[in-house]
Every structure is written in C-alpha cells, then in structure tokens.
C-alpha positions in Angstrom: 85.2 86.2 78.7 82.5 83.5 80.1 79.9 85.8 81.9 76.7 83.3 82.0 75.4 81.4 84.4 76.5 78.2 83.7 80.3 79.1 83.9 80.7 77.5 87.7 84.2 79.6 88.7 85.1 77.8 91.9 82.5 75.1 92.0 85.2 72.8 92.0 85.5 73.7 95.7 81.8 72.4 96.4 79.6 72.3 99.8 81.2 68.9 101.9 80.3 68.3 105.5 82.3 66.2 107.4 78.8 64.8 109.7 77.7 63.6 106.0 80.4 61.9 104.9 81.3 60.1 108.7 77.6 59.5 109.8 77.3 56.0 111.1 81.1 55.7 111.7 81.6 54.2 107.8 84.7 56.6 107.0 87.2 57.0 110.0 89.9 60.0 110.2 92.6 59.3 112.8 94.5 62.5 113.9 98.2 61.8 114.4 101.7 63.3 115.2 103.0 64.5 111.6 105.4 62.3 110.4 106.4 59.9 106.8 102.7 59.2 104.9 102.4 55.6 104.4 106.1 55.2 105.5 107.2 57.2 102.1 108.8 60.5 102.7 111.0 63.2 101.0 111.4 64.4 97.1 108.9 62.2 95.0 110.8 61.7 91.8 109.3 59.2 89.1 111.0 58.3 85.8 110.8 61.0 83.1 112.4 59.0 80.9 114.5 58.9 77.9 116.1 62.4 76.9 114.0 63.9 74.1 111.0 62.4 75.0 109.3 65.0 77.5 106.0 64.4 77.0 106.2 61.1 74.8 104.3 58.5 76.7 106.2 55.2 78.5 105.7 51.7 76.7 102.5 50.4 77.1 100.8 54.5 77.9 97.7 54.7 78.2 97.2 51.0 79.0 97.3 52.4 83.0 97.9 55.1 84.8 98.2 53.0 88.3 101.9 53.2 88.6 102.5 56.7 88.3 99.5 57.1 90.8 100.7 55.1 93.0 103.4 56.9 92.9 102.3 60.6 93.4 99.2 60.0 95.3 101.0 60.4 98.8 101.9 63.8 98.0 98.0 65.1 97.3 95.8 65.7 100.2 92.1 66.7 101.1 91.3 70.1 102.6 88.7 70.6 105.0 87.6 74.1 105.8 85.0 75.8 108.2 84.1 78.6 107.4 81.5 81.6 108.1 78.4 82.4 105.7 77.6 85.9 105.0 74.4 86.7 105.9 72.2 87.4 103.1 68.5 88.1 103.2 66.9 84.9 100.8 70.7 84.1 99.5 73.2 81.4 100.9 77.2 81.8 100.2 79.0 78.3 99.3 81.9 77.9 101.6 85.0 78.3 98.8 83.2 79.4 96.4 82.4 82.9 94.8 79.3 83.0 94.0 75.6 82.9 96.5 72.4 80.0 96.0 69.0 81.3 97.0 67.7 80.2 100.4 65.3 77.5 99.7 63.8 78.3 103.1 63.2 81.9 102.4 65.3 83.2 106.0 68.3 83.7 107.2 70.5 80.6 108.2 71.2 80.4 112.0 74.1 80.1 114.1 76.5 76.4 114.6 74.4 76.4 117.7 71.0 77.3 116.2 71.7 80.8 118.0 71.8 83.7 115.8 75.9 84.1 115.5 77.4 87.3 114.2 78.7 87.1 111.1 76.6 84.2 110.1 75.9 80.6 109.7 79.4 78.4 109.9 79.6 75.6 107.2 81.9 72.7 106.0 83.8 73.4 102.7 86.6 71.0 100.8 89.0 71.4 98.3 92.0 69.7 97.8 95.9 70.5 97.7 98.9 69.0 97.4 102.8 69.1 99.2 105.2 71.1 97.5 107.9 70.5 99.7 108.7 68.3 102.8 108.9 70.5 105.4 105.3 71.0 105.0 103.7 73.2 102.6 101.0 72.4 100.6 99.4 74.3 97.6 95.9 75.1 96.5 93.7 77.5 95.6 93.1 80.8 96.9 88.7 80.2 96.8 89.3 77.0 99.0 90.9 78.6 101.9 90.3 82.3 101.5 87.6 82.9 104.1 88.7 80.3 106.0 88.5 80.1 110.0 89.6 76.7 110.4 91.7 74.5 107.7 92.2 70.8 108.4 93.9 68.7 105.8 93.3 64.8 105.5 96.7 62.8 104.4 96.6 60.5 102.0 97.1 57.4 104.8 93.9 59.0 106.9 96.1 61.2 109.4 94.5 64.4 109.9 96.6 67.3 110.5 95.9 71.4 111.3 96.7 73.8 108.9 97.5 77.5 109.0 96.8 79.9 105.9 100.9 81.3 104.5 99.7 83.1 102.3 97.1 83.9 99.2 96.8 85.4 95.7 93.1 86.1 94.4 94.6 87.4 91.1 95.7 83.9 90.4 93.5 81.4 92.3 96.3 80.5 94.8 97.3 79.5 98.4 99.7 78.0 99.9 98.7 76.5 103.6 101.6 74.6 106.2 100.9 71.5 108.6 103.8 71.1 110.9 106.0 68.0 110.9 108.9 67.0 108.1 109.6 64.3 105.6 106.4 64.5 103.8 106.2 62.9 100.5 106.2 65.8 97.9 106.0 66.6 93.9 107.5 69.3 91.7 106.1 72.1 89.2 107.1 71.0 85.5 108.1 74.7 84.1 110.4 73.8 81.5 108.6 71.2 79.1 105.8 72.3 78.5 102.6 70.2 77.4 101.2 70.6 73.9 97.5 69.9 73.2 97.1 66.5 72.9 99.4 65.2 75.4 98.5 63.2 78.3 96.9 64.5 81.9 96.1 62.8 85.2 93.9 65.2 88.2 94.2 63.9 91.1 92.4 65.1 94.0 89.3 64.9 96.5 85.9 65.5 94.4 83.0 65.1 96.5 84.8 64.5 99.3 85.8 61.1 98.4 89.4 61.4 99.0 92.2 60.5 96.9 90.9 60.3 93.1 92.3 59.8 90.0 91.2 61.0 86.4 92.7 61.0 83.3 92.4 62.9 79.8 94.6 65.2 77.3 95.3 69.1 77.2 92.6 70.2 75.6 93.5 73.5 74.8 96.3 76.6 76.1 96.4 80.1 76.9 92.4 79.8 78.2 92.9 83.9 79.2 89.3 85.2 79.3 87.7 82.7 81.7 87.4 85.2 84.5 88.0 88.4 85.1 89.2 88.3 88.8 92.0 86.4 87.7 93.4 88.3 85.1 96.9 87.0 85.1 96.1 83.3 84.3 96.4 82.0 81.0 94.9 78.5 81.7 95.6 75.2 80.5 92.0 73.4 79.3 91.7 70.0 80.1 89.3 67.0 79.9 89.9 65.0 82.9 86.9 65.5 84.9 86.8 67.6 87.7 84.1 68.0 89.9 83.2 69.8 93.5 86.6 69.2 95.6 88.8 68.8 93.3 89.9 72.5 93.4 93.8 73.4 94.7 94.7 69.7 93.4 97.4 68.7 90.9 97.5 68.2 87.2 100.1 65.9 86.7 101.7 64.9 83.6 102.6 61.2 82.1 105.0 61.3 84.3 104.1 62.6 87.6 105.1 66.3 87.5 102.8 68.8 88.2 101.8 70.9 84.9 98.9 72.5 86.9 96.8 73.3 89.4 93.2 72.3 88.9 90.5 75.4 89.4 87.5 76.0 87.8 85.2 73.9 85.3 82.6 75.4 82.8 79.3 73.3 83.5 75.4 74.1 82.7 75.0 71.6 85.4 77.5 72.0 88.6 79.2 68.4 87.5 81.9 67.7 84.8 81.2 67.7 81.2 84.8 67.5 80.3 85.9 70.9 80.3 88.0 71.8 82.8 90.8 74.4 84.0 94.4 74.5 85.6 96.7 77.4 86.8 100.1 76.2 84.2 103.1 75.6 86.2 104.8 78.5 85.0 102.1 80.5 86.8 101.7 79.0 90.4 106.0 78.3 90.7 106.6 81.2 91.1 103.8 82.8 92.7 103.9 80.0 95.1 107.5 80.0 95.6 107.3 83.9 97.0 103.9 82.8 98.7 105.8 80.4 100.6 108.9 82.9 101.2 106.2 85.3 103.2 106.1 87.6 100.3 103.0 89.5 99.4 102.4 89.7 95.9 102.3 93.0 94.5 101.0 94.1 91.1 100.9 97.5 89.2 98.0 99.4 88.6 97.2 102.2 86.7 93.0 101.9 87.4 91.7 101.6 83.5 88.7 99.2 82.8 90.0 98.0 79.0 88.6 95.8 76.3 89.4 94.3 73.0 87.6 96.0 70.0 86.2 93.3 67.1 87.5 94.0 63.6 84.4 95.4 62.8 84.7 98.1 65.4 88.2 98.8 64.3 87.4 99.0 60.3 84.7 101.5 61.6 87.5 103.7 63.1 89.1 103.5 59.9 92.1 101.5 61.2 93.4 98.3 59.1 93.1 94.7 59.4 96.6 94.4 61.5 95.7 97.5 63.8 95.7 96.1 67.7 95.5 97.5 71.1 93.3 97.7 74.0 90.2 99.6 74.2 89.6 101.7 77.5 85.8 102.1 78.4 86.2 102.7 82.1 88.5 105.0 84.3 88.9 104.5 87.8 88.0 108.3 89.8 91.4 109.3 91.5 93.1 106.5 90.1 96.8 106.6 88.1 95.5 106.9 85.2 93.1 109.8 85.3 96.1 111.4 87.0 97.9 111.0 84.0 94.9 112.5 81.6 93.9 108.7 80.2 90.7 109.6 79.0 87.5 107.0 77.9 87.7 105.9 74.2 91.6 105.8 74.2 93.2 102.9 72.5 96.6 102.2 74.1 98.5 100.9 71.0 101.8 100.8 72.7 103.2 100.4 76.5 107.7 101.0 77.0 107.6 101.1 73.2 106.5 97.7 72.7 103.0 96.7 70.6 100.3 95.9 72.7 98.6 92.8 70.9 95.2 93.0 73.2 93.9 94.1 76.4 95.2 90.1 78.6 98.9 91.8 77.7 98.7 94.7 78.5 96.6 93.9 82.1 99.7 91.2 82.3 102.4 93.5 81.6 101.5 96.3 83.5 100.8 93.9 86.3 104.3 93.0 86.0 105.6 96.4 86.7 106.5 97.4 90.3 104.1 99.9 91.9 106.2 103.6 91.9 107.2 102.7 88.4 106.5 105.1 85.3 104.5 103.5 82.1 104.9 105.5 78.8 102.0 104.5 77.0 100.9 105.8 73.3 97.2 105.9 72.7 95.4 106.8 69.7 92.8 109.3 70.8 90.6 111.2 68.5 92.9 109.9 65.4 95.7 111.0 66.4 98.6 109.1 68.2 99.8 110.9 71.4 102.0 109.3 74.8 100.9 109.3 78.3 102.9 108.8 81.2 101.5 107.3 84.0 102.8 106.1 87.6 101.7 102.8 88.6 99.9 102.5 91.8 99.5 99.3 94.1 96.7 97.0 92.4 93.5 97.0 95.4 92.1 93.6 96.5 89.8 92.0 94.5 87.4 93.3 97.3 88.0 96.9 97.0 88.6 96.5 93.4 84.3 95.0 93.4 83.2 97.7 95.8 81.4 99.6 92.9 78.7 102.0 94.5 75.0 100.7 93.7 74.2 100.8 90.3 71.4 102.9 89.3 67.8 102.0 88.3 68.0 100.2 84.8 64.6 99.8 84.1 63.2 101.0 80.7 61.5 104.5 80.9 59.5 105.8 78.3 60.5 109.6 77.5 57.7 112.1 77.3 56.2 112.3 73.9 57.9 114.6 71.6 61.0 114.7 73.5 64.3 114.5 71.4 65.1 114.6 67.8 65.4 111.5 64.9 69.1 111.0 64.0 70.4 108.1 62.6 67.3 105.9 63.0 67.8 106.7 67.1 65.9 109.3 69.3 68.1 111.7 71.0 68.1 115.0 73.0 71.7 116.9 74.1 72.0 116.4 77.8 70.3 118.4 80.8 69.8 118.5 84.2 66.1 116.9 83.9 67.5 113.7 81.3 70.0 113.2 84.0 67.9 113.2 86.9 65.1 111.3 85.0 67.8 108.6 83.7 70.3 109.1 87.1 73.5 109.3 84.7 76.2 110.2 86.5 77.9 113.5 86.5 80.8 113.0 84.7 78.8 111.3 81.8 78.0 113.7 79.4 76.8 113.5 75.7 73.9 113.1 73.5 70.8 111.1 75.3 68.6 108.7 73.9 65.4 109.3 75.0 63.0 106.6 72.3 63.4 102.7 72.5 64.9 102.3 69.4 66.6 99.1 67.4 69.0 99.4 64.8 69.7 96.3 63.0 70.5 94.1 65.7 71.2 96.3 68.3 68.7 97.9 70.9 69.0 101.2 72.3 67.1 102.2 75.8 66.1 105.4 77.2 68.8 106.8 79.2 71.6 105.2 76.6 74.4 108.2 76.6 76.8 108.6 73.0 79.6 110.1 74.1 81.8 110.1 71.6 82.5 109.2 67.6 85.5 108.0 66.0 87.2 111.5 66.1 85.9 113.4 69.0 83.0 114.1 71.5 79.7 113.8 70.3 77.2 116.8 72.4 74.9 117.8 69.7 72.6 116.2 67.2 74.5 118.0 64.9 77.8 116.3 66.0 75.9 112.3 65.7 75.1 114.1 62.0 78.4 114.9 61.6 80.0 111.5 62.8 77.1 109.6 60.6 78.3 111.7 57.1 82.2 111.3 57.9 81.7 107.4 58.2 79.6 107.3 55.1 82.1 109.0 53.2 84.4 106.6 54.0 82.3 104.0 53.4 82.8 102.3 56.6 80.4 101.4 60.1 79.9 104.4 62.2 82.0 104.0 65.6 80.2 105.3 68.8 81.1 105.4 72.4 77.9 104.5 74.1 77.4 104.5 77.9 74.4 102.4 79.2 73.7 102.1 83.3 74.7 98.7 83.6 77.6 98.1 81.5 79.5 101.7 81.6 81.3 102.7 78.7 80.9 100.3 75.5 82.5 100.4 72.1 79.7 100.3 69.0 80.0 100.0 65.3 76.7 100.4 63.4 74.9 100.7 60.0 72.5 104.0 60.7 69.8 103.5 58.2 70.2 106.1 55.0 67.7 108.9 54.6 65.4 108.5 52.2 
C-alpha cells in the first residue's frame, strides 16, 4: 500500500476559485433553465462496432480521438464546490481533498467576510462529473462533494445549474449529485467487456478548472488494490492519460465512448501528472451508483480486525510452505465482532464459508460483501494449530469513526536505565511491569517481553518500549520463552517469527536471523 508523501489521494480534486478563473470578465458562466446541452439530449450511444471487436480500435485509431469526443463530451460536466475549512492551528485543509498544507502565514484562516466564522474559512473546490442518466444525475467522486455546502455544476455549453448531494460512498470514492431538468445528454458504464492492458483510454474532464478536456493513453495496469486504505473495496484500473487537479469524479472512456471508469487519484512527487493515474472500473461504480441513485445507503459487514499480508519470508519462518496464504491479523478492534468472537492478534485467517482466503484485499472484499447480522465461519491458524471462529458481522463505521483512534502515545526514543533487562537474541529485554509500562505508556492490554536497549539486528531496528508478544507457536512473557522461540526456529533451520508491537504502528509481523552465540 502507497503510504509516502508523494502518493497525492484526491489531489485530482485540487484548490479552484471561481474569482480566479473569471477575474476581468475573460470566462463567462450563464445560469439557465435546465434543458437539452447544445441542443443534444437523451441516451448518448456511439458506434461500438463490429461484433468481436470490443476493444479493437476503429480504422484509422489512434489517428484522432475528436469524433468520439465530440461525441461524449456533452455528457461530462465541471463541479464547483464551496465548502468550509477546518480550522487547524498552522495547517490549511484542501477543499476535496483528504489531506491538510501548512499555513504559509503561520494563523488561522478567517471567515468569507474576514470575520472569524465558526467552523472555519469557506473555499472554492472543483472536480468534475459526468450524467449517468437524463433525468439528471451525475456521478463523481465521493472527496469532491463530501463536505460540501454548496455544489454548482457547469454544462458543457456554459449553463450553470444547482446541484444537491443523492448520495455518497467513501469506501469507494463515489457520489452521485442531481440538477433538476430532463433530456440531458448521457453515457453508460461498460461492465461487460472489459479492457486489457494495453488497450485504448480517453479522460475527459475539468483539470485546473479549464473545463471540458480531453486526454488520451492505454490501461496501464488492473486490479491496482493497495493504493489506499480508505478505499478498500477498489481494485483500480492504472492508466496513463494524464490527470491532474479537477479531473476527479470524471469519466474514463473507452475507444468507443463508454465509460470503463471513473477517474480518482494520481501518484505524483510533484502534485501534477506524471502518467500514473487511477479509475474506479465500471464494474465497481455501476452498481454502487445504481443503489446510490435508488436512495440506498450502502452497507458493508464488519467484523473490526486490522489484517495484513505476511511476505514469504515471514511465512517460511512459521514453518508454513511456499503455497500457504491467508491474512495476517495485527490489530483488533475493543468491543468489536471479532473480539466478541475470541479472534485473537497473530491469527492467520486461512479460510472464510469454507473458501481459501488468497490475501487480506479478499477477505476485507468478501466480508464486506456480507450483510451486517450475518454469521462468518472463519478457520484461523493460531499457535500451529488450525481452529474455526464464528463471528457475527456488524455494520462497517464511517471512515470517520473508523480514523477516530485515541492519541497515540509519546514515540520518542528513551534510553532505559543502565543495567536494565537481559541480552537475548542480540536484543535487550526485560518481562513486563508496571514501571516499563508507565515509562514506555504501552497500553494495558499489551503485554509481553519489553525491549528496553536500542538495538539493530541485521537490518532491522528495535526501540525502547518495542513489546514481543508472541512467537510462531504461542505467547512470548519471559526471556526464557524468546530462548525458547530462538532454539525451536533454529532447529528447524528457518527465520525466527515474532509478533512485535511498536507505539506507532501496533501489532507487526517480524521474521529475523538472531545472531548465534558464540
């Protein structure tokens, strides 16, 4: 999963204001009654052409895109939002996007009216979006419109309409937003033929708040699952037709004008395109949008497990072979289904219904396919041994609630008093107490065998205040049981396997070459 800095999740949305981009009267919006866009209404349809050739390109492709353009471009649309900046001390929040700048002036930002307004500053954001149907609904994506207070949308032929929010789903990045009015020109989701690497892309959308744009490239790449964790549920289509600030909630269209996607994020060291891009598949937002559109809320199951995939190295060191797969849990949620259920930390669920679980994306997909109420059977391998769990699957929180982790503790390196803790395994350690936890503010349920010396071991680095808490079969407590673990795993001639909890990453699975006495 991409968790740097220069992975840009929503800065496709971008920072847009309207006085900018109309100053001097050079770019003119006139409002109107809803009605035809440039006297085309109704299902936009363009030639797919022959049977068989679903994704083969027309004669003459890629010569010029402009027909199909020309063709589709009526039914994609700008989105203007106004929206209200959290106020935070030295940081500034990006209207549609998830992630704060630093103040450059150091203060708080004022009011609209240079009044201190509650709630914070208001700002201009844009995205873009795109009719889905021609009674008025548009799509696009969730960080465009989210904290929205005010949505206008720009048609293609200048028109400027008011929008209303439908309804949103921050698990996928989607929205779906409704002018009023009929016989708008719209496009369809493509869910049946689907695009292979390779094949031919257009985005078209409104980057920089430039209006209708076109761009065009290949699919890159498929089933893109790790590029962020808040949207879990995405395997997304990589493309290299640039996107840039605005261009979020706007369609991918194939060769021949259907809609394969819905453009999103972009990875970028700089903020601008560097040719890899994002789009929600068509056989995610259909559907979704579809019920979105239907007034549905979109309900996912839950059972509150924070999972991740082990490496092979990690699963040799457990003594497990080269075919072995499953999901790694590392965090349990306090309360939550699963702890109901006795899930425990350093389970591997192996199986869920009695089907294999290949890594942690399917099993977060499937079990968000079940409906909340349901019963999972799930068979972990805990300890070595296999053993089923049954667990009833809750509602899955807003992303909100689901971020709403209480502060995280002081980090910061400590040196442990001199003397403290005993040599095992090249690493430092002491059993736990009441004074290591206080001095290291672990949490209560934590509980193991503290390191208490700065130590390295080949290429990983151990802090002060680093808890093991278990080994490949079982809880480690004791010096005696890290012994223990370290003479089992050299008997086998593998990696030793620890559980290691650190203060700013939780739970985290470790496989390591402890250097041998001499």
């Amino acid at each position: 999963m991409m968790k740097r800095k220069e992975f840009m999740l929503g800065a496709v949305a971008g920072l847009a204001f309207a006085a900018a981009a109309t100053a001097g009267g050079v770019i003119d919006w006139p409002t109107a009654a809803a009605g035809p866009v440039a006297g085309v209404s109704g299902r936009l349809a363009p030639n797919a052409g022959g049977a068989g050739l679903a994704f083969a390109p027309p004669q003459g492709a890629p010569l010029s895109f402009a027909d199909i353009f020309a063709q589709v471009a009526p039914a994609v649309v700008q989105i203007d939002v106004k929206t209200r900046i959290p106020r935070q001390p030295g940081m500034i929040q990006i209207p549609g996007t998830p992630f704060a700048i630093p103040n450059p002036n150091g203060r708080v930002p004022e009011g609209e009216d240079g009044e201190d307004g509650e709630g914070g500053a208001t700002a201009m954001g844009a995205g873009s979006g795109f009719f889905i149907a021609a009674n008025g609904f548009i799509v696009t994506n969730n960080h465009v419109v989210a904290e929205a207070t005010e949505i206008m949308v720009k048609l293609a032929d200048g028109r400027e309409l008011e929008a209303r929010l439908v309804g949103r789903d921050e698990a996928t990045d989607l929205a779906v937003i409704k002018v009023e009015g009929s016989d708008f020109p719209f496009v369809n989701f493509e869910e049946t033929a689907q695009p292979r690497v390779g094949d031919w892309v257009i985005a078209v959308g409104n980057p920089f708040g430039l209006g209708g744009t076109a761009t065009a490239g290949i699919v890159s790449a498929s089933g893109r699952g790790d590029i962020d964790s808040n949207t879990p549920y995405t395997d997304y289509l990589q493309i290299d037709a640039a996107i840039n600030r605005g261009n979020s909630g706007g369609p991918t269209f194939d060769i021949y004008g259907r809609v394969i996607g819905v453009n999103s994020a972009i990875y970028s060291p700089t903020g601008g395109s560097v040719g890899i891009g994002f789009a929600i598949p068509a056989t995610v937002a259909k559907p979704i949008t579809d019920r979105l559109m239907r007034g549905e809320s979109i309900a996912r199951g839950y059972v509150g497990v924070g999972i991740q995939n082990l490496t092979r190295e990690q699963i040799a060191a457990l003594g497990q072979s080269e075919t072995f797969t499953g999901a790694w849990v590392g965090q349990i949620t306090p309360g939550g289904p699963a702890e109901k259920a006795g899930l425990q930390i350093n389970d591997i669920i192996t199986r869920m219904n009695g089907q294999p679980v290949r890594d942690r994306n399917d099993l977060t997909r499937r079990i968000g396919s079940v409906e909340p109420g349901q019963t999972i059977r799930l068979e972990v391998l805990r300890d070595g041994r296999l053993q089923a769990v049954n667990v009833r699957a809750g509602a899955r929180p807003s992303q909100a609630e689901l971020d709403a982790d209480p502060a995280a503790p002081d980090t910061a390196d400590r040196e442990a008093p001199e003397g403290a803790g005993v040599s095992v395994g090249g690493l430092t350690v002491a059993p736990m107490s009441e004074v290591l936890r206080r001095r290291y503010s672990i949490p209560a349920n934590i509980n193991g065998l503290v390191v208490t010396g700065q130590d390295t071991v080949g290429e990983l680095r151990f802090r002060p205040g680093f808890v093991i808490t278990n080994g490949a079969t079982g809880a480690i407590r004791t010096p005696a049981d890290f012994e223990a673990a370290i003479a089992a795993a050299r008997r086998a001639d593998r990696k030793v396997f620890l559980v290691v909890w650190t203060p700013d990453q939780g739970s985290v699975p470790v496989a390591f070459d402890p250097p041998k006495p001499e």
